[in-house]
N, CA, C and O of each residue as an XYZ file, in Angstrom:
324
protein
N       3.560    105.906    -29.724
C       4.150    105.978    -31.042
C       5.586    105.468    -31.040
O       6.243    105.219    -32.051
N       6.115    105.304    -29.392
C       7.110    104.258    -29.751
C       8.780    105.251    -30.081
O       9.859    104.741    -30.378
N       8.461    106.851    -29.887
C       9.002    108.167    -29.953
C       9.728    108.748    -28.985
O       9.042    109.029    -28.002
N      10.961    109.057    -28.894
C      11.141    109.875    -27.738
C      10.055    110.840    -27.909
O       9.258    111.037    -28.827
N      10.295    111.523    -26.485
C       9.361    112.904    -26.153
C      10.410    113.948    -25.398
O      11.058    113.477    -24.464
N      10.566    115.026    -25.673
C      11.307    116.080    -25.396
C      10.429    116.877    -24.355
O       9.615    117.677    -24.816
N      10.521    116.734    -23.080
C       9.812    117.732    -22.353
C      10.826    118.966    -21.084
O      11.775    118.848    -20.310
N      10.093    119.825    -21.432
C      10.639    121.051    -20.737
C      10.630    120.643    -19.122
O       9.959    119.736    -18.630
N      11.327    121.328    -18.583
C      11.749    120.949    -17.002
C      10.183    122.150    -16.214
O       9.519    121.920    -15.204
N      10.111    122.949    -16.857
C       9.199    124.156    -16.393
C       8.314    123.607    -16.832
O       8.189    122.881    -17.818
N       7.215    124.181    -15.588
C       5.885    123.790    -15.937
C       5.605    125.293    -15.982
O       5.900    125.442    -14.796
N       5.242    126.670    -16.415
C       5.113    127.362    -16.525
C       5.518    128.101    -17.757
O       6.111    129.177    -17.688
N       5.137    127.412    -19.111
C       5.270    127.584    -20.550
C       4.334    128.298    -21.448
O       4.207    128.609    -22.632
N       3.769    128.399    -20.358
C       2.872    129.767    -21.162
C       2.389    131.206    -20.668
O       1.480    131.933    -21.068
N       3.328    131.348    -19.656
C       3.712    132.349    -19.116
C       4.913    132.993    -19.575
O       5.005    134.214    -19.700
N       6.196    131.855    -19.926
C       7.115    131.834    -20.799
C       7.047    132.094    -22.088
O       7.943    132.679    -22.696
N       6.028    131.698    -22.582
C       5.851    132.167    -24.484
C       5.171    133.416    -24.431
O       5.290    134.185    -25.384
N       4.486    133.719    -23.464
C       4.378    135.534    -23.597
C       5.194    136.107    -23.751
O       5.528    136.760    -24.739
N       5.972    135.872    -22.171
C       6.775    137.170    -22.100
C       7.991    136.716    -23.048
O       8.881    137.551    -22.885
N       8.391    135.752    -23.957
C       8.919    135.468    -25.467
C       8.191    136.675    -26.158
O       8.741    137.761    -26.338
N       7.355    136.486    -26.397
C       6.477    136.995    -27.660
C       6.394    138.530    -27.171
O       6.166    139.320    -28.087
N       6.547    139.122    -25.808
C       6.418    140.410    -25.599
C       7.654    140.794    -25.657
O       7.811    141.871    -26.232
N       9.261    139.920    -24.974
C      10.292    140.441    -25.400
C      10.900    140.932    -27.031
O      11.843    141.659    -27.343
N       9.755    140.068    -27.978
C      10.212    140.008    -29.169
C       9.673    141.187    -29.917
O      10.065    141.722    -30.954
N       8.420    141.517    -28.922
C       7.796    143.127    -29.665
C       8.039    144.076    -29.220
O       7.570    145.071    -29.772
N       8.963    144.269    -27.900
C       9.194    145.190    -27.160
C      11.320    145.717    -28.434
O      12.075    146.685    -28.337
N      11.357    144.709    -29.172
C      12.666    144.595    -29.616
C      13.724    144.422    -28.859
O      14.803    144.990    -29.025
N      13.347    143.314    -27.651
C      14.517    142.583    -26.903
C      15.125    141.718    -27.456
O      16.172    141.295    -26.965
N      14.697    141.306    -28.450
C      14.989    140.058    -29.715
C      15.045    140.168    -30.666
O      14.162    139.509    -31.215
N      15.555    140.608    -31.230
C      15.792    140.339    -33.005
C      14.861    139.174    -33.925
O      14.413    139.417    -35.046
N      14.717    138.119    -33.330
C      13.756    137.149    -34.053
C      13.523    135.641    -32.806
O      14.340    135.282    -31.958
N      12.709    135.274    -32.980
C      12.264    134.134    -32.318
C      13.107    133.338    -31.794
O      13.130    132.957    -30.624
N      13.914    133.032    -32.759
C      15.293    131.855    -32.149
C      16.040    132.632    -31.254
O      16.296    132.060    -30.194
N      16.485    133.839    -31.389
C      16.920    134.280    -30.219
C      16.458    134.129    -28.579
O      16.855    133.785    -27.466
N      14.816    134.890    -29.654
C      13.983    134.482    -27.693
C      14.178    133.555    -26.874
O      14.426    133.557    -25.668
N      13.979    132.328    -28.024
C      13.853    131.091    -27.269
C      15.609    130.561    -26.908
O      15.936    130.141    -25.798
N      16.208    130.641    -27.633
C      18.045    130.592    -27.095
C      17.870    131.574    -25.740
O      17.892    130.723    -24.852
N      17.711    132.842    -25.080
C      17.687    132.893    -24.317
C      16.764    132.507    -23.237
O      17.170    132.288    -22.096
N      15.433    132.413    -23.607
C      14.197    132.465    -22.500
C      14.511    130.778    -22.595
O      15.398    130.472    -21.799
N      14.179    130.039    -23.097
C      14.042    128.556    -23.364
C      14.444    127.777    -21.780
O      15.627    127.801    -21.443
N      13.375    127.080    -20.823
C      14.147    125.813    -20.219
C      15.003    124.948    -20.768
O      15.220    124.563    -21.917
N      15.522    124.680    -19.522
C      16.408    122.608    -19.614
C      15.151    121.978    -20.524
O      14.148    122.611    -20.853
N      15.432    120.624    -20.843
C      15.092    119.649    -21.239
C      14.946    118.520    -20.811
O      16.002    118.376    -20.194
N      14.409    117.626    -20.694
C      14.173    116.210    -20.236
C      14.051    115.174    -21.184
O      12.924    114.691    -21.079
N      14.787    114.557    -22.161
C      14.044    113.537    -23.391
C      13.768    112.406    -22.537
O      14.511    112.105    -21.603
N      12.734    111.783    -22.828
C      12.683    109.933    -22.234
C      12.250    109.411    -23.218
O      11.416    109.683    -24.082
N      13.217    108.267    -22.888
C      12.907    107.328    -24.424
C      12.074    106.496    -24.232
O      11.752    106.179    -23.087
N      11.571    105.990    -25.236
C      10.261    104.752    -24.996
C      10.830    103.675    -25.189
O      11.786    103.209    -25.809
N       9.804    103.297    -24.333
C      10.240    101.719    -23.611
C       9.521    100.577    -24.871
O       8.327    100.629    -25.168
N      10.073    100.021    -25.226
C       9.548     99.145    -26.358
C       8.104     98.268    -25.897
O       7.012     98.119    -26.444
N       8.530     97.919    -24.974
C       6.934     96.814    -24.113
C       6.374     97.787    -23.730
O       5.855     97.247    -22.753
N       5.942     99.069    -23.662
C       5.105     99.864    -23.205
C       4.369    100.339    -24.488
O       3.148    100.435    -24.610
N       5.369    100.637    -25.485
C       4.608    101.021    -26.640
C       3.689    100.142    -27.153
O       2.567    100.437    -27.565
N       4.321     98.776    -27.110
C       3.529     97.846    -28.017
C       2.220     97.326    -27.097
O       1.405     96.638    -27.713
N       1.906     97.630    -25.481
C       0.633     97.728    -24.604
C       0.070     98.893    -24.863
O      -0.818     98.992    -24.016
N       0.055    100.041    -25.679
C      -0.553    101.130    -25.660
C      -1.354    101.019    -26.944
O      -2.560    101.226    -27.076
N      -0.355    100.609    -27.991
C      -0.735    100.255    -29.209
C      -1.582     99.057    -29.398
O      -1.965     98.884    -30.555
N      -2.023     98.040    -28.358
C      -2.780     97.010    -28.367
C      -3.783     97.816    -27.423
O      -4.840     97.427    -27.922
N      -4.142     98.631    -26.449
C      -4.979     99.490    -25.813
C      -5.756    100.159    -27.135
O      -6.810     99.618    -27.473
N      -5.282    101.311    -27.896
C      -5.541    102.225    -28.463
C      -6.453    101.288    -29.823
O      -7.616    101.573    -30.109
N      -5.721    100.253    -30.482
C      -6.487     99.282    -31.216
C      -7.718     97.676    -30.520
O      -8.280     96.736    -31.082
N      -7.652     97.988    -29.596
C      -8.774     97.322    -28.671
C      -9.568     97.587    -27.760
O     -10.424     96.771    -27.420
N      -9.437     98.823    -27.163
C     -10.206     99.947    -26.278
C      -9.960    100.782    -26.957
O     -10.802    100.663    -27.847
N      -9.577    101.309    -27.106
C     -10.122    102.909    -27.775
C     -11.246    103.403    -28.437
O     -12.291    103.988    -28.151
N     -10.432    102.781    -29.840
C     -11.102    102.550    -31.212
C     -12.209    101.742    -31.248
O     -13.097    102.234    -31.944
N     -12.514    100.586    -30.711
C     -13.911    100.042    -30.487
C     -14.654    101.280    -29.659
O     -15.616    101.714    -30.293
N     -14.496    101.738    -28.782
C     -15.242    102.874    -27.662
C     -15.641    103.761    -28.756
O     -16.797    104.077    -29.038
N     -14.411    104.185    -29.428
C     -14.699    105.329    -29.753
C     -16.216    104.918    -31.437
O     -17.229    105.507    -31.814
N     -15.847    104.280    -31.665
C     -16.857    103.650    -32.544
C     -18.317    103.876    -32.090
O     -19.322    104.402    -32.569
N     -18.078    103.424    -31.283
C     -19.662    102.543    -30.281
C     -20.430    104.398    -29.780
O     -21.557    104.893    -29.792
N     -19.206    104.816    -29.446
C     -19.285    106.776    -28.990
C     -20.227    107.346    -30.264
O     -21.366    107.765    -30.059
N     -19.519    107.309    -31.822
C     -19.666    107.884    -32.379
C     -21.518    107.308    -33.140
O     -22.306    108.055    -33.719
N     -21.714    105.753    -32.839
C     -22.897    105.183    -33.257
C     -24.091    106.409    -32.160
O     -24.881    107.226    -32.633
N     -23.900    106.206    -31.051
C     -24.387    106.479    -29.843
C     -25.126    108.086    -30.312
O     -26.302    108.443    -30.386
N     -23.834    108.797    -30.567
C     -23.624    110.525    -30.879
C     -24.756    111.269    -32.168
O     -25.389    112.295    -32.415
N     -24.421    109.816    -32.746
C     -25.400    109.927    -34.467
C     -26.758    109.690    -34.120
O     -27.525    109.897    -35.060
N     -27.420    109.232    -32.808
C     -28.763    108.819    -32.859
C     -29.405    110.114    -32.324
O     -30.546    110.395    -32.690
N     -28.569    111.114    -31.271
C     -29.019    112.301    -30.591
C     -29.376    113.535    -31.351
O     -28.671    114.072    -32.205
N     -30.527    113.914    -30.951
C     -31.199    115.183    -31.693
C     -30.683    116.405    -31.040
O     -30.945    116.417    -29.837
N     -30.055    117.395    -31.447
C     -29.782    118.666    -31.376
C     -31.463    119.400    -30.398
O     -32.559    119.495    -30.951
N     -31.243    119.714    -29.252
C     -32.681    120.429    -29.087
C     -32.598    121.789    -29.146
O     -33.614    122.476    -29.036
């Protein structure tokens, strides 16, 4: 899409949005933005590379979307047993 992407440094984010969501019912938090102001990782943005987008976007409109076509002809002929 040609977008930065904002990704967390932790790979362990949903272990993290629990214990968010349990600090926030236990009333360690006052409201969500707090949680996440304290619990929240670093950040990583990477920006997109212009010639990468525009090979993904010629992928996604020439493999994909034909596949996925040809998938969905394929899907429509199969009987439920």
């Amino acid at each position: 899409m040609g977008l930065p992407v904002v990704r967390p440094l932790s790979e362990e984010l949903s272990a993290r949005g629990a214990g968010m969501v349990a600090a926030l019912g236990a009333g360690i938090f006052h409201n969500v933005q707090e949680a996440v102001e304290s619990m929240a990782s670093e950040t990583k943005t990477v920006q997109p590379v212009p010639a990468d987008a525009e090979h993904y976007v010629h992928l996604y409109r020439e493999v994909y979307l034909p596949g996925l076509a040809s998938c969905h002809k394929i899907s429509a002929t199969l009987r439920a047993s």
